[in-house]
N, C-alpha and C positions, 0 to 999 in steps of 0.2 A: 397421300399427304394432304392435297388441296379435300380431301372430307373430312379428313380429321379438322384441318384449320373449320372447316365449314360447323362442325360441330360446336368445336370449341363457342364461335361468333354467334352459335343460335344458343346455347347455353346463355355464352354471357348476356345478349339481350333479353334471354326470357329472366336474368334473374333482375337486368337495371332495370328494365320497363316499368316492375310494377313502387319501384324507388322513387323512380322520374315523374312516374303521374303522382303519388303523394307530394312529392315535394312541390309539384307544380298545380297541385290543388288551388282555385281558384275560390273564394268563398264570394258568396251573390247573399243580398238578403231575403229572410222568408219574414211575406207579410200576408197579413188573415184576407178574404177579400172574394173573388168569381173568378171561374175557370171556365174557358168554353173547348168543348170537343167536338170534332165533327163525324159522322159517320158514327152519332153514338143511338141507332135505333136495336143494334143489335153485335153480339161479337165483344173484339178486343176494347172498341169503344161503347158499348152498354154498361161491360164490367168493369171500367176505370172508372167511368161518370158513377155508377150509384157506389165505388167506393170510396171516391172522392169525398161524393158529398156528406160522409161522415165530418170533415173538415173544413169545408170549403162550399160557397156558392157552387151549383156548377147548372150552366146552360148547356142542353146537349141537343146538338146539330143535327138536325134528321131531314129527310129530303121532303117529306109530304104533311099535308094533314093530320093522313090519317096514322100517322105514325107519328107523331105528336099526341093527338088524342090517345094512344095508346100506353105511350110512355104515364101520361099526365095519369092515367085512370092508373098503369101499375107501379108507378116509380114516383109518387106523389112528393116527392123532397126534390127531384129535376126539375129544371126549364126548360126543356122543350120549346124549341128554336127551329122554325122551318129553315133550312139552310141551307140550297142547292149548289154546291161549288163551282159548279158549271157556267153558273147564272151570274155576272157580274153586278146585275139587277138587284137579284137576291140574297145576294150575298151583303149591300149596301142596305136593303131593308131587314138586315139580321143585324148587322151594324148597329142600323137607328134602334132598334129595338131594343137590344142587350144595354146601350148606350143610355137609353133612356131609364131603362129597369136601373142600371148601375145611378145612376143620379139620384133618383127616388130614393134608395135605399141606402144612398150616401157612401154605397162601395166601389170599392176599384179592380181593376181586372188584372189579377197576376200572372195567366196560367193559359197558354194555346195549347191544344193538344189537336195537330194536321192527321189526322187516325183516317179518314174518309178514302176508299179507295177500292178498286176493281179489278180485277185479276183476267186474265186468259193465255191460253196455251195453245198454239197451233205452230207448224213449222214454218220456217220464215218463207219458204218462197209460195206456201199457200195463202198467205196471210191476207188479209181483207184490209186494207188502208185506213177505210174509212173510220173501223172498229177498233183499229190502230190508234188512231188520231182522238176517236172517244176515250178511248182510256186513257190519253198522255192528259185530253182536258182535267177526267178529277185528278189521276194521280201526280201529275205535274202541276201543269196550270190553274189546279184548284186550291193548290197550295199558294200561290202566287196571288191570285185573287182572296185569301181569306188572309193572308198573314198581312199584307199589302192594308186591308181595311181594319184589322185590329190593333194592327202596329202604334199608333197613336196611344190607342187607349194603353197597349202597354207599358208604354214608353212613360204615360203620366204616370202610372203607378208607383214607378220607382223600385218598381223590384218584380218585375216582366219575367216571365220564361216561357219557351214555344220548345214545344216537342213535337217532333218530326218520326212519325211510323213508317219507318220503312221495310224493308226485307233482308234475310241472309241472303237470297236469289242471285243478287251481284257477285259474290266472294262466292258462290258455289254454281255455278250459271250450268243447265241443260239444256236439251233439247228439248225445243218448244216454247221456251221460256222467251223468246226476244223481248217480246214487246213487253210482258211484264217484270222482266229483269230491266230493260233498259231504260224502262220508269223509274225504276224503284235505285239505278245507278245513276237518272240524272236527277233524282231526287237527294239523293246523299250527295253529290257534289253542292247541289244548291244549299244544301244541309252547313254543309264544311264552310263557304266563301258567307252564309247569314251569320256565320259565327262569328265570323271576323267582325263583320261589318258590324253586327250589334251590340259589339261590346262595348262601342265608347258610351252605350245607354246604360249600360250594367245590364243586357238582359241576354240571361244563359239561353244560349241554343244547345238542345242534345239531339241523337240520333236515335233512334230503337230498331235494332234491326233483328227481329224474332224470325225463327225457325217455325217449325207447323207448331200450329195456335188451336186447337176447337173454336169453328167460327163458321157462320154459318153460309160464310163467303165460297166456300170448297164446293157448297151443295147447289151452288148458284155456278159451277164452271166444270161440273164434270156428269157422266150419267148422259142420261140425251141432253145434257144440257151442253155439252163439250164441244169447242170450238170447233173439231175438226168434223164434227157432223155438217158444220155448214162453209165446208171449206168450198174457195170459188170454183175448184175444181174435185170436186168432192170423187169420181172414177180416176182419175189422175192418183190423187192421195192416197186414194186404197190400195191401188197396183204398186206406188212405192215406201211408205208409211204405213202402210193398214197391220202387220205388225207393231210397231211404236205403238202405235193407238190401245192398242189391246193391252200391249205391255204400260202402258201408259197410266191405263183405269185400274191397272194391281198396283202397282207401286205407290197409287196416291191412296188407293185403302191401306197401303202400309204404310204408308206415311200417317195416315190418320190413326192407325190401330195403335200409336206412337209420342201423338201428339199431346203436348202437355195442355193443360187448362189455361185459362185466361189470366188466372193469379199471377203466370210469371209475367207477362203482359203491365199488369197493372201495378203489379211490386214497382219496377221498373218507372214505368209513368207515376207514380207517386213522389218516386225516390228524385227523379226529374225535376220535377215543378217544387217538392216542400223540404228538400234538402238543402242544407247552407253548402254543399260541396258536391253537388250534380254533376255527373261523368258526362262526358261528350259523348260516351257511345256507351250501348246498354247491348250487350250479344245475348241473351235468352234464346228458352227452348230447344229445340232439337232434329233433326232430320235423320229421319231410320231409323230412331235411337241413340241415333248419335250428337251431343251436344256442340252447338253452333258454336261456341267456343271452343273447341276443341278440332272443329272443322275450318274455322277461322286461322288458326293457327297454322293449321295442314298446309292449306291454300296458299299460305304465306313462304312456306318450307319449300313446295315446290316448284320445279317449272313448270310453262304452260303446256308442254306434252306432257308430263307426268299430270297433270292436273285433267289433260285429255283422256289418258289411258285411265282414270281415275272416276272422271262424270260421265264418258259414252255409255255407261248403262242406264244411265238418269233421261 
């Protein structure tokens, strides 16, 4: 009896939900003007920026020089913005700059896109602190520091939007994942409470929480590049993890053999920033094959032992 009821109650909310968000559709206004994205040298943030820029100013965030010069020479309709999230420093000298550019050319800045961001996988009680703590800097604190110095300029615009890239990772969490799950889940909460807070400016906060992307981030965290090569007890980890590991390096080429293109990525982040009716949460792409919505869902359905017996092969 108590599943039947259970059914019934998932029935009926799967069918008000999608009532509830129509009717509670929020309409923001879209104004012509400059976008800035960070983490746009390559990936999910290269292919928003040069499709953006069919519409829109767009300054794209990249950490170096010479990644700059490189944009400039093959994306010649980009800004190209050194922009280290890290850097407090330089994050306030990308400020002045964009600020400046924006003046000159009499535009205003509608459009944050927080894309910039680092991945790694190792098991939590191997896990290196330090390497820990860099990653929360971009993927947390980097957001804090860039939104923190644009905010202004949004705010004058009058018609601001900041989109926040995060991860399915959180709603499907595995092993290995801490520290980049537990970014990317204290990054959706800070997601959720900027929402609030910024509406009395009118400026829409959304979430993007994509499943495997082609991006060139994967190539940068796994291979000899994989964290648990340099775990601080690297004979320890092998004696009790050295399976995972293995199993660890298939499952992400299947995940990759899997993974959609960046299109869904930037449908999404388009639909964010130049829609009069911008979702708060965008679930794209897929894991396994399996679409993030539909795993979104799952996660939702069940408990957290079913959800255990569900991700321990992950």
């Amino acid at each position: 009896m108590r599943c039947a009821w259970l059914t019934v109650l998932v029935l009926l909310l799967a069918g008000i939900h999608p009532c509830l968000r129509a009717l509670l559709a929020k309409r923001f206004p879209v104004a012509p003007g400059a976008v800035l994205v960070t983490g746009a040298s390559s990936g999910i943030g290269l292919h928003a920026a040069v499709a953006l820029s069919a519409e829109v100013v767009v300054f794209a965030g990249v950490r170096s020089e010479k990644d700059a010069a490189r944009l400039k020479q093959s994306y010649p309709q980009l800004r190209p913005v050194v922009l280290d999230v890290t850097s407090t420093e330089k994050v306030e000298a990308a400020r002045k700059e964009v600020s400046a550019a924006l003046g000159a050319e009499e535009l205003k800045l509608v459009g944050l896109v927080n894309n910039a961001g680092i991945s790694r996988h190792l098991i939590f009680e191997y896990e290196n602190l330090e390497e820990v703590m860099k990653l929360y800097d971009v993927n947390v604190f980097g957001v804090y520091r860039v939104t923190q110095a644009f905010l202004p300029l949004l705010r004058a615009s009058g018609a601001g939007r900041v989109v926040n890239v995060g991860s399915i990772s959180p709603t499907t969490p595995a092993m290995g994942y801490t520290s980049y799950a537990g970014s990317k889940n204290a990054l959706e909460s800070i997601n959720d409470v900027m929402r609030l807070e910024l509406a009395r400016y009118n400026i829409s906060v959304s979430l993007l929480k994509p499943g495997m992307v082609h991006s060139a981030l994967h190539e940068k965290i796994s291979g000899e590049n994989a964290a648990w090569r340099r775990a601080k007890d690297l004979e320890g980890f092998r004696e009790h993890w050295g399976e995972w590991a293995e199993g660890f390096e298939e499952r992400r080429r299947n995940r990759e053999a899997h993974a959609d293109g960046a299109e869904v990525t930037t449908e999404a982040i388009r639909h964010a920033l130049r829609s009069e009716h911008p979702e708060t949460r965008y679930v794209v792409a897929n894991v396994h094959g399996i679409p993030c919505q539909a795993l979104s869902w799952l996660m939702w359905l069940l408990p957290d032992r079913g959800k255990d017996l569900l991700l321990a092969g992950n």
